[in-house]
C-alpha positions as CSV (number, residue, x, y, z in Angstrom):
1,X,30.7,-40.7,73.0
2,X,29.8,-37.1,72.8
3,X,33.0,-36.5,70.4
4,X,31.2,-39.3,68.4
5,X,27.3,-37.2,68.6
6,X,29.1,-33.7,67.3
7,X,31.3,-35.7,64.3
8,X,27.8,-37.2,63.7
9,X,25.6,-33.9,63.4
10,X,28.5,-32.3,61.3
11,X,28.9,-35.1,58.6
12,X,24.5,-34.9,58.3
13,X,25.4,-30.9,57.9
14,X,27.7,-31.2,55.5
15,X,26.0,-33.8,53.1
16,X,22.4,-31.4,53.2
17,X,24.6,-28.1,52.2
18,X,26.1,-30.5,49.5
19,X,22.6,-31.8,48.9
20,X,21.5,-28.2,48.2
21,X,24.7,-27.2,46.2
22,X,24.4,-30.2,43.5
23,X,20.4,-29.5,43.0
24,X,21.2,-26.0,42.6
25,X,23.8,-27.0,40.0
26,X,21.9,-28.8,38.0
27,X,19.1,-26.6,38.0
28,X,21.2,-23.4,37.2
29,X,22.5,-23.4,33.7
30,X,25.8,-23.4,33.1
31,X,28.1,-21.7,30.6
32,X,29.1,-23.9,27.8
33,X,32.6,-24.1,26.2
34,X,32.1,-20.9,24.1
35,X,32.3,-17.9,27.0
36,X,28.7,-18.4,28.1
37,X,27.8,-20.5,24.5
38,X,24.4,-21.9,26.3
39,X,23.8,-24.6,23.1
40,X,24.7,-27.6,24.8
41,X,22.6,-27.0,28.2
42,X,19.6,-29.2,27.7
43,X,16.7,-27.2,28.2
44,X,14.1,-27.3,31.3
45,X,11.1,-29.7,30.6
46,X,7.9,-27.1,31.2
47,X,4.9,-28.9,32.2
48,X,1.9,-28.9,30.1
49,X,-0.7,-25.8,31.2
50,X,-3.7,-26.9,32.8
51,X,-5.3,-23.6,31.4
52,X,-8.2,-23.9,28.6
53,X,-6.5,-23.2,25.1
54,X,-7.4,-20.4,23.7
55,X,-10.0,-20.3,20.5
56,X,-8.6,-21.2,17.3
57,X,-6.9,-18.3,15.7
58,X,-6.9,-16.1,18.8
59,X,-3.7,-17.6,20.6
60,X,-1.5,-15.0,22.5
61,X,1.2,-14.5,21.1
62,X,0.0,-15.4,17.2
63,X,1.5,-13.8,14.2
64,X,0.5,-9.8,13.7
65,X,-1.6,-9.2,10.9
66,X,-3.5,-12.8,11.0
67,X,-7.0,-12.1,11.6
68,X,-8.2,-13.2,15.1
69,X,-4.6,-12.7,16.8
70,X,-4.8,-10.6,19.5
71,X,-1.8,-7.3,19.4
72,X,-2.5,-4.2,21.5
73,X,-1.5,-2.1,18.6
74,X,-3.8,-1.3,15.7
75,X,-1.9,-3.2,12.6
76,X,-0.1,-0.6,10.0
77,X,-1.8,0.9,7.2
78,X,-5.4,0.4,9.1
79,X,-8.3,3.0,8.1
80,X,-10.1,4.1,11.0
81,X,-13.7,3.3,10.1
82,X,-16.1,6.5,10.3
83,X,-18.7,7.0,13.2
84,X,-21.6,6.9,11.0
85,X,-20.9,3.1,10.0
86,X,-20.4,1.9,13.7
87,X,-23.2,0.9,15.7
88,X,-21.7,0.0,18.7
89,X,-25.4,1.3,21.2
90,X,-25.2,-2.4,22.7
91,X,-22.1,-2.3,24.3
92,X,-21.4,-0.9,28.0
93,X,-20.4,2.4,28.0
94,X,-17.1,2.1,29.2
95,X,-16.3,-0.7,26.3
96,X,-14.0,0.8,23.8
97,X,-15.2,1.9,20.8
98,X,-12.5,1.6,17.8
99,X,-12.7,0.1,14.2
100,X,-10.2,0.0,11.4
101,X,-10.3,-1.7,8.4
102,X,-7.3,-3.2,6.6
103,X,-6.5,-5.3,3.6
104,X,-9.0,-3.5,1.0
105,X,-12.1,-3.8,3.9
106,X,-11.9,-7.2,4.0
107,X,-10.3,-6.9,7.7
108,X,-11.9,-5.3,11.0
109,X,-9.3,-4.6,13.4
110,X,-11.6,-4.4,16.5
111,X,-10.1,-2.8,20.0
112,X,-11.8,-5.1,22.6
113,X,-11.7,-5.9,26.2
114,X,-10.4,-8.5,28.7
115,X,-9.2,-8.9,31.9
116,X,-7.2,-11.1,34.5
117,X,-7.4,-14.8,33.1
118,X,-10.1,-13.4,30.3
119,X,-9.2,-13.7,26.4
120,X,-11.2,-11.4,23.7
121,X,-12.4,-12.8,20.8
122,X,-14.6,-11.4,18.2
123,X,-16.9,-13.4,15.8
124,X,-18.1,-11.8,12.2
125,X,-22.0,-13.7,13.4
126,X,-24.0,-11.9,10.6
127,X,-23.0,-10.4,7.2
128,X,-25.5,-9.5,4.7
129,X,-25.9,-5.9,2.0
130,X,-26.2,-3.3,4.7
131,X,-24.6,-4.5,8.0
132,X,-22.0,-6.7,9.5
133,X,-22.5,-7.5,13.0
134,X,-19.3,-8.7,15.0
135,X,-19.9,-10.5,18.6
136,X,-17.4,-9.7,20.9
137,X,-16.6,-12.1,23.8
138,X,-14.3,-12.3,26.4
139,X,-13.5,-16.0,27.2
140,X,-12.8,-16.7,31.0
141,X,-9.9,-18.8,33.0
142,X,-10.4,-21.4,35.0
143,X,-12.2,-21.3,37.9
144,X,-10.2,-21.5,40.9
145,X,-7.1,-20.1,39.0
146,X,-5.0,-16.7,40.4
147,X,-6.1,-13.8,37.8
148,X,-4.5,-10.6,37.8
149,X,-7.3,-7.8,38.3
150,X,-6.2,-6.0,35.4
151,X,-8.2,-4.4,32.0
152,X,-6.7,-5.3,28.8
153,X,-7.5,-3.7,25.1
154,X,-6.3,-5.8,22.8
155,X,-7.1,-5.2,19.1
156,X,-8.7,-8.5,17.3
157,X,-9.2,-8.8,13.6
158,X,-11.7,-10.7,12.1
159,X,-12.1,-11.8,8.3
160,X,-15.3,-10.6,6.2
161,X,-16.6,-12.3,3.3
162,X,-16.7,-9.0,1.4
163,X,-15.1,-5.7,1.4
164,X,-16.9,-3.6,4.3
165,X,-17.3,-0.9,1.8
166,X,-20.3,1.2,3.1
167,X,-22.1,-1.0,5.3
168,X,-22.8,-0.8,9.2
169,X,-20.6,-2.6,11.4
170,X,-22.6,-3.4,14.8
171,X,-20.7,-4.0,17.9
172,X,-22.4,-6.7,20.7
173,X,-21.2,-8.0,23.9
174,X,-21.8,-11.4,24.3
175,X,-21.9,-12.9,27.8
């Protein structure tokens, strides 16, 4: 009876390590016929994210040079707009303060600020003959979701109806 017991434990032994080995197998890609050709491993189903999407135009990871996509780099060819045409009083002193203009003035490229789960957008609210003024915003996560407690710059673009040319752009923080 006892040699029955032992014979017992190792057979349920044996079939959990195999249990473990198979779901491992499947999970771990394997190399296809090709010397490590991956095209005929069926790719792993990702669940859809229960994060808030991100406003139109402002995706992470969007296509550099369309305005609203976020980049941390300031897109080539960009003019640095001069301090006399930014007003940028309303923002918290340690908010960065960069402008550029691309595509004949018709793009602000607008360094912003975000953190952990946060997204920056900016907003063109007000255009008229002597000022544009561009709400910036940082859109928050989820509540109840892990953030990272990190600062971000990204640079934004946003689209003007009109070349910039010598008008003021003014910088707000909207909460």
């Amino acid at each position: 009876m006892r040699y029955l017991t032992n014979v017992i434990g190792l057979g349920l032994i044996v079939v959990a390590v195999s249990a473990c080995g198979a779901q491992n197998q499947a999970t771990e890609p394997a190399a296809g016929p090709g010397n490590g050709d991956l095209s005929t491993v069926p790719s792993p189903s990702v669940p859809p994210s229960s994060s808030p999407a991100p406003a139109p135009g402002n995706q992470p990871g969007s296509q550099p040079g369309v305005p609203g996509a976020p980049r941390q780099e300031v897109p080539e060819g960009s003019t640095k707009l001069p301090d006399k045409q930014l007003d940028a009083a309303a923002l918290p002193a340690d908010y960065p303060r960069e402008v550029y203009t691309s595509n004949g003035g018709t793009i602000l490229n607008i360094r912003g600020q975000e953190g952990g789960c946060g997204h920056a957008t900016a907003e063109a609210a007000q255009q008229d003959g002597n000022r544009v003024t561009v709400n910036l915003t940082e859109l928050k996560g989820q509540t109840g979701q892990m953030c990272t407690m990190d600062i971000r710059h990204p640079v934004i673009s946003v689209t003007l109806a009109a070349p910039l040319g010598e008008r003021t752009v003014v910088l707000k923080q909207m909460r």
